[in-house]
C-alpha positions in Angstrom: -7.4 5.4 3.3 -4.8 6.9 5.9 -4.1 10.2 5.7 -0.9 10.2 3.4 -2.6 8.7 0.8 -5.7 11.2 1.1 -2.8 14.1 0.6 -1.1 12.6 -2.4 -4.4 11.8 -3.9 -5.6 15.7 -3.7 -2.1 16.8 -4.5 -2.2 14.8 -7.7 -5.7 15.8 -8.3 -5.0 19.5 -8.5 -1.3 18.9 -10.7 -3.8 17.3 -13.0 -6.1 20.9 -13.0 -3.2 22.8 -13.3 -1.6 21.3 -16.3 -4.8 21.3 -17.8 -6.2 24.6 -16.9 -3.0 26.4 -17.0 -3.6 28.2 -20.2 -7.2 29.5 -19.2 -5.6 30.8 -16.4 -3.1 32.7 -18.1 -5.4 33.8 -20.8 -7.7 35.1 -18.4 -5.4 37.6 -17.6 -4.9 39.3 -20.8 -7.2 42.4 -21.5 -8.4 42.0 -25.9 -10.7 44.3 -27.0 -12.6 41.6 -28.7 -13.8 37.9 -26.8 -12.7 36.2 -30.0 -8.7 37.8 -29.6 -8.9 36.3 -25.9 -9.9 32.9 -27.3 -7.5 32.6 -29.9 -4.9 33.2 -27.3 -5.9 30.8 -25.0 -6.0 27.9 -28.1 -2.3 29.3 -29.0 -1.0 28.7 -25.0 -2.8 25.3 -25.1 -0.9 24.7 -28.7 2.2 25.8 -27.6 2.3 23.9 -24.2 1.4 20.8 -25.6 4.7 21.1 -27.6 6.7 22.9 -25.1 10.3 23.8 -26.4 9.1 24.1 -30.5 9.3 26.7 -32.3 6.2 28.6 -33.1 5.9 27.3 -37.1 6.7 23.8 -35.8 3.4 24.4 -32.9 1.0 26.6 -35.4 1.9 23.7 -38.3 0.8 26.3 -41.3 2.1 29.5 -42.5 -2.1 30.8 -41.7 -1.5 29.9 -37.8 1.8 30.8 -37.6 0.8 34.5 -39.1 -1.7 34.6 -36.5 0.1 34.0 -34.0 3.2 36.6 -33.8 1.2 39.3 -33.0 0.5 38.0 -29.4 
């Protein structure tokens, strides 16, 4: 394995941690008074990148979520 490869292969390694992992990131930055806030923030940036350029109804898929969610 020559050294290009070995690059590209740790390069494409860690784009695959950072599209997953994005969202805890991001989430880990926000300051909730309560745990269960921070989690339901990080599920909503995981919801919302998985359908990246829909509008938040179309994302939270009932009125409950979608309730939920504007206050974020």
């Amino acid at each position: 394995m020559g050294l290009t490869s070995r690059v590209r292969d740790e390069k494409a390694h860690r784009l695959a941690s950072d599209a997953v992992t994005w969202f805890d990131r991001e989430a880990a930055l926000g300051e909730f008074r309560d745990a269960r806030l921070g989690e339901s923030f990080r599920m909503l940036l995981q919801q919302i990148g998985g359908d990246i350029g829909q509008s938040i109804p179309v994302v939270c898929q009932d009125w409950a979520n979608t309730k939920a969610a504007y206050p974020f």
